[in-house]
Short mmCIF file of the C-alpha atoms (twelve columns), coordinates in Angstrom:
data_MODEL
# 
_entry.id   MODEL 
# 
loop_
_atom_site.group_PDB 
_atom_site.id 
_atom_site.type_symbol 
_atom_site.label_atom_id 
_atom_site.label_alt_id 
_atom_site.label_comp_id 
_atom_site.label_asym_id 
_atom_site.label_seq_id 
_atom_site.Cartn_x 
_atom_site.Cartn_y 
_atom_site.Cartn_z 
_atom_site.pdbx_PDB_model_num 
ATOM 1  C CA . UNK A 1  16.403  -0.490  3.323   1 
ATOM 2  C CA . UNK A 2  16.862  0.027   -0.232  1 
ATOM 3  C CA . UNK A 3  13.823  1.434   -2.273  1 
ATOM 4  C CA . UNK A 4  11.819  -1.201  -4.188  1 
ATOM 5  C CA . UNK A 5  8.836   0.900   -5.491  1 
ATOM 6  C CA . UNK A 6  8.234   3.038   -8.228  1 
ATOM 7  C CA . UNK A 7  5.957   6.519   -8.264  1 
ATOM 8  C CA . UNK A 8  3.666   4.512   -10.140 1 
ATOM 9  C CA . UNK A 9  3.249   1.630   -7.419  1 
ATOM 10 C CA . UNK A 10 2.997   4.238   -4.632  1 
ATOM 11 C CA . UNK A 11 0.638   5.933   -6.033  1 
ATOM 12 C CA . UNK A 12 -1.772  3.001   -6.891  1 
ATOM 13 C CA . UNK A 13 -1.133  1.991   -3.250  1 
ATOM 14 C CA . UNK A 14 -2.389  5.457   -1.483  1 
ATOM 15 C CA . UNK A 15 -5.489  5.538   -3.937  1 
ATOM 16 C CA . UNK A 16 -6.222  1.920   -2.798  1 
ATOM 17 C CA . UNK A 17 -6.142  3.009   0.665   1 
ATOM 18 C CA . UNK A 18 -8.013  6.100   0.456   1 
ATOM 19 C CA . UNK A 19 -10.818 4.152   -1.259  1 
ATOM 20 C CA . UNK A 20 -10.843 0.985   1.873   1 
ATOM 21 C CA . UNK A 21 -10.352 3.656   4.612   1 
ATOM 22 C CA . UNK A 22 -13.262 5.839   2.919   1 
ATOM 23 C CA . UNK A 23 -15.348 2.706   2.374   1 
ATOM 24 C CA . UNK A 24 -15.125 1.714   6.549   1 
ATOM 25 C CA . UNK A 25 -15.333 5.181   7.830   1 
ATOM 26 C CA . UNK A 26 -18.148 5.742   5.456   1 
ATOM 27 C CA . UNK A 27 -20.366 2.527   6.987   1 
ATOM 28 C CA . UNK A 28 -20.650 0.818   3.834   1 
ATOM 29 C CA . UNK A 29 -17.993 -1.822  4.824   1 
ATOM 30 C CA . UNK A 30 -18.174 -2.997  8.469   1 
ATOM 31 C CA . UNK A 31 -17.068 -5.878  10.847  1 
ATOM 32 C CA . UNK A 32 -14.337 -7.873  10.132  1 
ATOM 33 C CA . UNK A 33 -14.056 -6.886  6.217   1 
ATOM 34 C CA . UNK A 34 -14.257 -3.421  7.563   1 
ATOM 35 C CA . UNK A 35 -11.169 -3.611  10.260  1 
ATOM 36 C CA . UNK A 36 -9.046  -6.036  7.649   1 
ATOM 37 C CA . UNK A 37 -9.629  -3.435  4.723   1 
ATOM 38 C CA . UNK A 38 -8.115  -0.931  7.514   1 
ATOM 39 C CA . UNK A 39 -5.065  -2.976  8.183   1 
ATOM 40 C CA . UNK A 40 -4.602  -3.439  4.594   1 
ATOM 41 C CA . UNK A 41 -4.989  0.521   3.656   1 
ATOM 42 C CA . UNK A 42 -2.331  1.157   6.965   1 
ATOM 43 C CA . UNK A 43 0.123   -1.203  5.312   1 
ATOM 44 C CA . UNK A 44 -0.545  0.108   2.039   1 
ATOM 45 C CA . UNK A 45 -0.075  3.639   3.411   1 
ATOM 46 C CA . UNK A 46 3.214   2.778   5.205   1 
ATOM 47 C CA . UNK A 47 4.655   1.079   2.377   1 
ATOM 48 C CA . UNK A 48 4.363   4.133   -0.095  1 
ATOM 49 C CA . UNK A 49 5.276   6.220   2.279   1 
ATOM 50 C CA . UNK A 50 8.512   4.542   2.773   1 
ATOM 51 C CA . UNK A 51 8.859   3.341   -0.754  1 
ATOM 52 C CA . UNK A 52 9.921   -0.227  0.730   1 
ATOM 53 C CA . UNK A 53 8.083   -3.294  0.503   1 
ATOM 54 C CA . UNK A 54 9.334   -6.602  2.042   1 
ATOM 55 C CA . UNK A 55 6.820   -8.668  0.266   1 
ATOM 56 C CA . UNK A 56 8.958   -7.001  -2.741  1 
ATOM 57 C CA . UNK A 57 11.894  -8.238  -1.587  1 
ATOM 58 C CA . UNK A 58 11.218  -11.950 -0.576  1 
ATOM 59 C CA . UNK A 59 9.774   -12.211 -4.308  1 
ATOM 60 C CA . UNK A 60 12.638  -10.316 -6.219  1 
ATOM 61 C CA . UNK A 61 10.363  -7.732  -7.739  1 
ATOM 62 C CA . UNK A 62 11.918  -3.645  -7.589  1 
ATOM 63 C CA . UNK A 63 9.479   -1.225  -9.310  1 
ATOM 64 C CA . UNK A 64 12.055  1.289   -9.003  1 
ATOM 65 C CA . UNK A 65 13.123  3.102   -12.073 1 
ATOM 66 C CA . UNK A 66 17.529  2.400   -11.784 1 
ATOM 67 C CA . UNK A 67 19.551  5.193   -11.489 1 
ATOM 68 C CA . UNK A 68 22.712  5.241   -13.621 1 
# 
């Protein structure tokens, strides 16, 4: 797997799942919203972690600065 995301992206990505996985834990989001927004700040949380994201890759976008 070749990296497709930028600091910038990965960053964006763990503040958007800190703020779905607070809003669930927190009550304020529940049911079915509340375990999607979970899945969604997982994903989100994988992805930046790894700094690889397939969706990236089927559309042809690479956030990644290129190293010469």
């Amino acid at each position: 797997m070749e990296k497709n995301m930028g600091s910038t992206d990965r960053i964006v990505r763990l503040i958007i799942a800190a703020v779905f996985a607070v809003l669930y834990f927190t009550g304020i989001v529940e049911g079915t919203l509340g375990i999607v927004l979970v899945v969604v700040a997982a994903v989100f949380a994988l992805t930046s972690f790894i700094s690889f994201c397939p969706l990236y890759t089927i559309f042809g976008i690479n956030t990644c600065k290129i190293k010469k």
